[in-house]
C-alpha positions as YAML, in Angstrom:
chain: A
units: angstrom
residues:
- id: 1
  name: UNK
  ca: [47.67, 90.35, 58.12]
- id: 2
  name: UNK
  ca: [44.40, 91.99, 57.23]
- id: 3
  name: UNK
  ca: [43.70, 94.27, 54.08]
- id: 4
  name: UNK
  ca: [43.73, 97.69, 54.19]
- id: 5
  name: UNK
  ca: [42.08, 100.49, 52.26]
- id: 6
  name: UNK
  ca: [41.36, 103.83, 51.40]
- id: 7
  name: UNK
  ca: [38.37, 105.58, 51.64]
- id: 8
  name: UNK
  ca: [37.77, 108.27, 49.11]
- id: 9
  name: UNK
  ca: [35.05, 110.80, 48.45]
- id: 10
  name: UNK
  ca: [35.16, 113.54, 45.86]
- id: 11
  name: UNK
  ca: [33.55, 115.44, 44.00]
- id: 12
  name: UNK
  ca: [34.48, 115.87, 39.97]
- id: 13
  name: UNK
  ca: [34.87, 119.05, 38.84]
- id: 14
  name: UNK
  ca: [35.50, 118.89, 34.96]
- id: 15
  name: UNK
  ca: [35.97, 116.37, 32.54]
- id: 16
  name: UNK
  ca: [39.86, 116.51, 32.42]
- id: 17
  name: UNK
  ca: [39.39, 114.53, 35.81]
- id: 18
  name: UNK
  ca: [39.57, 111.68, 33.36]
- id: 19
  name: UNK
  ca: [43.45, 112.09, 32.64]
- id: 20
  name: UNK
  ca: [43.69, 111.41, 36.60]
- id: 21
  name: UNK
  ca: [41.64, 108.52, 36.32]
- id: 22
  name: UNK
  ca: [44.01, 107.27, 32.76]
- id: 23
  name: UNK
  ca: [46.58, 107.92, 34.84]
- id: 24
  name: UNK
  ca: [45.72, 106.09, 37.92]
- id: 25
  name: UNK
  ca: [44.78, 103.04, 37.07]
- id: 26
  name: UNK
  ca: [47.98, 101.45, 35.84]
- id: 27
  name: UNK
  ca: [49.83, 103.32, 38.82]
- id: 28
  name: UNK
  ca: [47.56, 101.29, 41.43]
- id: 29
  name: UNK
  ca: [47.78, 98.64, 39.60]
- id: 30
  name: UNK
  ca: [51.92, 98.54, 40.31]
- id: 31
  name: UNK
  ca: [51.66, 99.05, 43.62]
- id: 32
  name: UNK
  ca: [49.08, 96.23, 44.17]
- id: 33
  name: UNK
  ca: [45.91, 98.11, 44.63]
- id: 34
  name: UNK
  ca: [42.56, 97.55, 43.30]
- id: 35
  name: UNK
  ca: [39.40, 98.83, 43.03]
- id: 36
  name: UNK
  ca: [37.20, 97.34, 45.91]
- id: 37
  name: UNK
  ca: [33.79, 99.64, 45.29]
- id: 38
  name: UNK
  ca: [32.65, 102.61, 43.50]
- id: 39
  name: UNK
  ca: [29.64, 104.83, 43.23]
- id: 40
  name: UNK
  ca: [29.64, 108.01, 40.65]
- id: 41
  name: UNK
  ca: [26.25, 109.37, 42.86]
- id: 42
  name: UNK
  ca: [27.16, 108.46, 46.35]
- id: 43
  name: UNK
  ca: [24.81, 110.19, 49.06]
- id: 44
  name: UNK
  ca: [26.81, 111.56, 52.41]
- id: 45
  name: UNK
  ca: [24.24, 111.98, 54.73]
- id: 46
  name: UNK
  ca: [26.62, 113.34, 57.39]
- id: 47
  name: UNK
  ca: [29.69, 115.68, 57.42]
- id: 48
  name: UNK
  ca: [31.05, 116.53, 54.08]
- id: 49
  name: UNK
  ca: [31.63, 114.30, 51.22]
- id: 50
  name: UNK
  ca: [31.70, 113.85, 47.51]
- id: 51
  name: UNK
  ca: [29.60, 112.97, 45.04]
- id: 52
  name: UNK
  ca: [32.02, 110.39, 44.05]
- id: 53
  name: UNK
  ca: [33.22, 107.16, 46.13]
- id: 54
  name: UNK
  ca: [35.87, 105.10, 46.21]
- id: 55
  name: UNK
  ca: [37.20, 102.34, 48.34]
- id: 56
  name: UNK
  ca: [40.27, 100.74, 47.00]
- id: 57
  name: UNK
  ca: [42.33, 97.64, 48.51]
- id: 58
  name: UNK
  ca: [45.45, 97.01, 49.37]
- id: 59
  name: UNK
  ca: [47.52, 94.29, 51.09]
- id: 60
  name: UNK
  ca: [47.73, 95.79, 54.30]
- id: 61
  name: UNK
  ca: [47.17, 99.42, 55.81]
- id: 62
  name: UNK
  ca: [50.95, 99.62, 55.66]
- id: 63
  name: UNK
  ca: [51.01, 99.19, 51.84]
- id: 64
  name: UNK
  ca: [47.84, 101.01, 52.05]
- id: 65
  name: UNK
  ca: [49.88, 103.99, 53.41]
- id: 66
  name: UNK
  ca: [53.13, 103.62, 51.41]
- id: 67
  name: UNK
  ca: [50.90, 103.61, 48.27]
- id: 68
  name: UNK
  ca: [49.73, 106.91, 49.59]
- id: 69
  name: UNK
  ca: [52.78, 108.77, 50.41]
- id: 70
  name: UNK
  ca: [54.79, 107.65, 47.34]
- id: 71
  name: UNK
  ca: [56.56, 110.11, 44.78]
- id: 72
  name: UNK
  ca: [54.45, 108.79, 42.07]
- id: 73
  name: UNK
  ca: [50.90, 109.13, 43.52]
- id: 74
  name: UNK
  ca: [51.92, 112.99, 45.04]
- id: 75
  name: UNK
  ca: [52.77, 113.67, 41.28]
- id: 76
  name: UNK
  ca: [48.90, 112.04, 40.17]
- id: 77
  name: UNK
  ca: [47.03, 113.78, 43.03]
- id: 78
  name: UNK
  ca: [48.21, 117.33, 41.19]
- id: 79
  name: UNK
  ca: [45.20, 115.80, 38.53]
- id: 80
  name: UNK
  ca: [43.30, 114.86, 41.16]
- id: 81
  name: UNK
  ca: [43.56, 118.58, 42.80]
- id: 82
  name: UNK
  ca: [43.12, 120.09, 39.65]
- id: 83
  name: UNK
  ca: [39.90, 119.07, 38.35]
- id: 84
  name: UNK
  ca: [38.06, 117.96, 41.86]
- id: 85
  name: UNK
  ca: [36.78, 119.46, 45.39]
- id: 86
  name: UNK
  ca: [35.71, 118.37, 48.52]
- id: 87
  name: UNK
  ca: [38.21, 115.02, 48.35]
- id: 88
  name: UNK
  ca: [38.58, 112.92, 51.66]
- id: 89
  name: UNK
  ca: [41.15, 110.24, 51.92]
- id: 90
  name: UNK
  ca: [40.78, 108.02, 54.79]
- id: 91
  name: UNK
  ca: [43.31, 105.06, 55.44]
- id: 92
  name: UNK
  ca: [42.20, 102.34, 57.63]
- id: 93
  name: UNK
  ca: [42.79, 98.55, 58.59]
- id: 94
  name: UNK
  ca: [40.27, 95.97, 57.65]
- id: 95
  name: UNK
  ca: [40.73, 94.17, 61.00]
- id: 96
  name: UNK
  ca: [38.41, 94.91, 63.47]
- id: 97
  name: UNK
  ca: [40.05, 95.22, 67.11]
- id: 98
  name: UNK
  ca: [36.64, 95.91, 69.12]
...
């Protein structure tokens, strides 16, 4: 079974951004998550993006999604809303099937 990830871009809008970030760490760390990369001045050079990128792993794209859409991460994206603009989440499979 092959990893999957998210793909995040954002871009911080105040400092209380850093509650979210208290917040999530232990909460991806209980669902088997990590941190695979991060940049605090990533460039998009096309479409829109944020200034700050994220890719995080998990097990699979299934836990990757279930992560995602559970109860306790809807209640941490409120921070993440709250304090941030231009966020894109992308889910996707490590595997490559081309």
């Amino acid at each position: 079974m092959s990893k999957g990830f998210w793909l995040v871009t954002t871009t911080v809008t105040n400092q209380a951004f850093a509650e979210y970030v208290e917040a999530f760490q232990p909460w991806i760390d209980s669902v088997g998550g990590s941190v695979f990369a991060k940049d605090l001045d990533s460039k998009t050079v096309e479409g829109k993006g944020g200034k700050l990128s994220v890719i995080f792993e998990f097990q699979s794209k299934q836990a990757a999604i279930d992560a995602y859409n559970s109860a306790e991460y809807k209640e941490l994206s409120n921070l993440r809303w709250a304090n941030s603009i231009d966020t894109n989440i992308t889910i996707m499979d490590a595997g490559v099937t081309h």
